[in-house]
C-alpha positions as CSV (number, residue, x, y, z in Angstrom):
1,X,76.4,-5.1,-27.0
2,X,73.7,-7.3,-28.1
3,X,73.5,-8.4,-24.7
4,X,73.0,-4.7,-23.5
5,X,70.6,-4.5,-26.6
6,X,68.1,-7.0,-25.8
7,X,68.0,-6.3,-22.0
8,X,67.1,-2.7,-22.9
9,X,64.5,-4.1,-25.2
10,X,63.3,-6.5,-22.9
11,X,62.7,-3.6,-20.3
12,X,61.2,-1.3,-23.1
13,X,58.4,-4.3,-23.4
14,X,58.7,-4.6,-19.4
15,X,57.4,-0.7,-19.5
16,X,55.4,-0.8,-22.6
17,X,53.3,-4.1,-21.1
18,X,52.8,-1.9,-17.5
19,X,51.5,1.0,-19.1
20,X,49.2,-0.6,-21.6
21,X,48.1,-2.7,-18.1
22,X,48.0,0.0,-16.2
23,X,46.0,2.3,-18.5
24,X,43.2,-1.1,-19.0
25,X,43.1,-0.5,-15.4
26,X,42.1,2.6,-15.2
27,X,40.0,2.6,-18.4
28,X,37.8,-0.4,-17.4
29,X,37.5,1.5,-13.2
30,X,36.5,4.9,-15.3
31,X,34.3,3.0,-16.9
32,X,32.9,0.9,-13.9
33,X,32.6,4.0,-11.5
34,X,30.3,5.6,-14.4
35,X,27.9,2.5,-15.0
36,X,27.8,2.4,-11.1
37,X,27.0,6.4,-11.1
38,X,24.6,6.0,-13.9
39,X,22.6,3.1,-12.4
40,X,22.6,4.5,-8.8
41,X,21.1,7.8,-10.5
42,X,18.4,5.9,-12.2
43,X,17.6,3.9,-8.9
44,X,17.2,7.5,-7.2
45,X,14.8,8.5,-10.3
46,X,12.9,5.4,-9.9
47,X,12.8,5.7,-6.1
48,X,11.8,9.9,-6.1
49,X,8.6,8.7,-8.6
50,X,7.9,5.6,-6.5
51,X,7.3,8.4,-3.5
52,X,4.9,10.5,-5.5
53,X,2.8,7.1,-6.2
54,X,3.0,6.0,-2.8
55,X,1.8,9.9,-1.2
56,X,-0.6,9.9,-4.0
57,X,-2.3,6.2,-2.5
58,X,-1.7,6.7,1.2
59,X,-3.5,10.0,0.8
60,X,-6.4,8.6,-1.4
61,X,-6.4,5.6,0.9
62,X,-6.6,8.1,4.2
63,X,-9.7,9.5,2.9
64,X,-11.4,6.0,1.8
65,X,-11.4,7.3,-1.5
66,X,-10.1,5.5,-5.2
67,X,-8.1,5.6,-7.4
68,X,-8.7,5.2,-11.8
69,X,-7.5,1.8,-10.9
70,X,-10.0,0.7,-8.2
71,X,-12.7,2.6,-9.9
72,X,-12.4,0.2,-12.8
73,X,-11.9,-3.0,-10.1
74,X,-14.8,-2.0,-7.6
75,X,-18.2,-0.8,-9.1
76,X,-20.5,0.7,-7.2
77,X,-24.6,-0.4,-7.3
78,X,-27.0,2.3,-9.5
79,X,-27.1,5.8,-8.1
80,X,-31.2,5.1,-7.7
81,X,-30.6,1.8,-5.5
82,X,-27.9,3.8,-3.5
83,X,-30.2,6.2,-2.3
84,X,-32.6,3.8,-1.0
85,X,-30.0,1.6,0.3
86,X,-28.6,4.2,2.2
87,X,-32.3,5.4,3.4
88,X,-33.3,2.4,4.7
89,X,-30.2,1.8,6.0
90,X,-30.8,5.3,8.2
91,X,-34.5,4.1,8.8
92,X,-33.7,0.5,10.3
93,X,-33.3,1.7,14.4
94,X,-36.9,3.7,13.7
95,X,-38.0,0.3,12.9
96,X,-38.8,-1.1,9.4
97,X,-41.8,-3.1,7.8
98,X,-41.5,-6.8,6.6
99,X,-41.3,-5.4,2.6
100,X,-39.0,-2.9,3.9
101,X,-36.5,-5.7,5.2
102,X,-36.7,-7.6,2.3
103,X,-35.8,-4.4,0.0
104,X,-33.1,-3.5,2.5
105,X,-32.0,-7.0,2.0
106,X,-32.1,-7.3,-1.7
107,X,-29.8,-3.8,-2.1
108,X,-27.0,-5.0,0.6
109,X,-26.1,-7.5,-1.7
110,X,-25.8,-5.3,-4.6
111,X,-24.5,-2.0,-2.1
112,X,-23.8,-2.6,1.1
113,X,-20.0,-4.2,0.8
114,X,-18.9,-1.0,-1.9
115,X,-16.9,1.0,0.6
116,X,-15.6,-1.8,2.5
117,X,-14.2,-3.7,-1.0
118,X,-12.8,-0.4,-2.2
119,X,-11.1,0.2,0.7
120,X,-9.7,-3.5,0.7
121,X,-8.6,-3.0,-2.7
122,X,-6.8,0.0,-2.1
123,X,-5.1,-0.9,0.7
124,X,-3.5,-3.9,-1.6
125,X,-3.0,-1.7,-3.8
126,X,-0.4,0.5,-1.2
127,X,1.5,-2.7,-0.1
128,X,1.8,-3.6,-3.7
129,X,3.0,-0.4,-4.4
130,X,5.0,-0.5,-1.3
131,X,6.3,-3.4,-2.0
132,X,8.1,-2.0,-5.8
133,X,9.1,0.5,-3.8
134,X,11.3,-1.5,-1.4
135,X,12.5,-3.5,-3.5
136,X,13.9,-0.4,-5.4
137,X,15.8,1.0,-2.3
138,X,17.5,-2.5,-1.9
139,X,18.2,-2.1,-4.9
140,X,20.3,1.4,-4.5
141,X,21.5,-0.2,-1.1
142,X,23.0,-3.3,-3.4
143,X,24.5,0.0,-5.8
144,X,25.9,1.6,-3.0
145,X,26.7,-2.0,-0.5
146,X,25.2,-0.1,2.3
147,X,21.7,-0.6,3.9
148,X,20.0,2.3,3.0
149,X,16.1,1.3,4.3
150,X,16.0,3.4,7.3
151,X,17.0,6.6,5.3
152,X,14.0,5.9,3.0
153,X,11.9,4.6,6.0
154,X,10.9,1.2,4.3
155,X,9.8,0.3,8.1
156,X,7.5,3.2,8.9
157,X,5.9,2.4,5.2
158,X,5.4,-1.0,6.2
159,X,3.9,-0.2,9.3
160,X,1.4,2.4,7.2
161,X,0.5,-0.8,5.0
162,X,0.1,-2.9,8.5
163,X,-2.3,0.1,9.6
164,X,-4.5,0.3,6.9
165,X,-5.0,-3.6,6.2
166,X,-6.3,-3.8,10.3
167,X,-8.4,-0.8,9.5
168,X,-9.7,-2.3,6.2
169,X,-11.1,-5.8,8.3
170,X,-12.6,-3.8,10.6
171,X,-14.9,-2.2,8.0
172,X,-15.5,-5.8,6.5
173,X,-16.0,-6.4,10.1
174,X,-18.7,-4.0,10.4
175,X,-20.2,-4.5,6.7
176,X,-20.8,-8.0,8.4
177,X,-22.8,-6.9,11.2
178,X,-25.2,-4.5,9.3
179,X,-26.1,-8.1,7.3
180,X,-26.3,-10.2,10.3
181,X,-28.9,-7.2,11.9
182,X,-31.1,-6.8,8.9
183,X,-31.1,-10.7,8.9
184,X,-32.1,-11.3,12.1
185,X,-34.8,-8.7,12.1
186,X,-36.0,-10.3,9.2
187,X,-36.3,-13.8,10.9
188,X,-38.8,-12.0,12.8
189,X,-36.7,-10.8,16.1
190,X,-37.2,-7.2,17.2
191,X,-34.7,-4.3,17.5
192,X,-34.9,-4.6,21.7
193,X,-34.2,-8.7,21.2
194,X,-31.1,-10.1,22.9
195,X,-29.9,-11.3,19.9
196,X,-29.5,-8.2,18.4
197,X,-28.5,-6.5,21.4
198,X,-25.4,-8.7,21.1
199,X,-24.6,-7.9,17.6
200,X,-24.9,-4.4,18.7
201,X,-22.6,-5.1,21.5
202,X,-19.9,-6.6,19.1
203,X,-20.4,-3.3,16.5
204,X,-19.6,-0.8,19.3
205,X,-16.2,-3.5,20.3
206,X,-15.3,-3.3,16.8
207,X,-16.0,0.9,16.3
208,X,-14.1,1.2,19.5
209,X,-11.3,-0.6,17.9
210,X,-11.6,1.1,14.6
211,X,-10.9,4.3,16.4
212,X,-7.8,3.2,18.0
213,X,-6.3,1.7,15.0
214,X,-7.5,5.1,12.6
215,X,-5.4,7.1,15.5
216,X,-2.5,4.4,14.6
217,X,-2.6,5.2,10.9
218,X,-2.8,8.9,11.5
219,X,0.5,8.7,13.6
220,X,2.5,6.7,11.5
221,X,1.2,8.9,8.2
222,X,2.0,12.0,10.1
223,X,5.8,10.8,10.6
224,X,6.0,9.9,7.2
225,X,5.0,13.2,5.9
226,X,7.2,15.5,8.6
227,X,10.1,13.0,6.9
């Protein structure tokens, strides 16, 4: 009998120990599925508003616009010099006087690299923001142990980022040769001079290439938008 008791006890504790196991089991996977669920729906949350950010920039970028941010990084020279810059700027193939040079001079150093700095500084600013972005998405494809980057096109964003950043040299590019004319036709060479001839030669290589690459980043924006 107590032989009979204490295997029937012993079985009791068997059962009792598989059940309190097997209900752990089950407790801590109810509990790990739900972390899992809520951390892949915050990753989504943080991906969705990393979108809006980056539609926002590429758009604002598109346009050679700014954003608050770049505003505050890039200043622009006085509205007054501005307007002169950009006169005499318009005036230098109908020829300009000596003082006229020197004034064009002057203002390209306080104007004449605005659009091209902004543009630079926005076009960090989308692979930055790029950038978060990916790093987000690996971050769901780590939730979900899948890759996930082509369904959020991380390579067609990259490619956007690529785009912009050859566009963006080309304007430094071209910010360059404006100096290089106005400081050869200060050193006394005229407009028909070989010298600048050649710099003219090199602007219209560069706006060739400017045109091919802006058709580049119109493509690629266009599939990302049709996404």
């Amino acid at each position: 009998m107590n032989t009979e008791s204490k295997s029937t006890s012993n079985l009791k504790l068997i059962g009792v120990c598989i059940l309190a196991a097997t209900l752990v089991y089950f407790l801590v996977t109810n509990l790990t599925e739900n972390r899992f669920q809520n951390l892949e729906s915050q990753t989504r949350l943080l991906i969705s508003q990393q979108q809006s950010i980056l539609a926002t920039i590429a758009e604002t970028t598109a346009r050679n616009g700014a954003d608050s941010v770049t505003e505050q990084i890039v200043k622009d020279c006085s509205l007054s010099e501005r307007l002169t810059f950009d006169t005499l700027l318009g005036d230098l193939d109908s020829g300009l006087t000596q003082v006229q040079l020197i004034e064009l001079e002057r203002l390209f150093g306080r104007c004449g690299g605005f659009y091209s700095e902004r543009k630079s500084v926005m076009v960090s600013r989308l692979a930055r923001e790029i950038e978060v972005y990916e790093t987000y998405v690996n971050q769901l494809g780590t939730v979900l142990d899948t890759d996930v980057a082509e369904e959020f096109h991380i390579a067609q964003w990259n490619k956007l980022a690529q785009e912009e950043q050859k566009q963006s040299k080309l304007f430094f590019q071209l910010v360059n040769k404006q100096d290089q004319i106005i400081t050869t036709l200060l050193s006394g060479k005229s407009a028909n001079s070989t010298e600048i001839e050649e710099i003219l030669r090199e602007v219209n290589e560069i706006q060739g290439t400017l045109v091919v690459t802006n058709t580049q980043v119109a493509n690629v924006r266009s599939e990302l938008i049709s996404f």
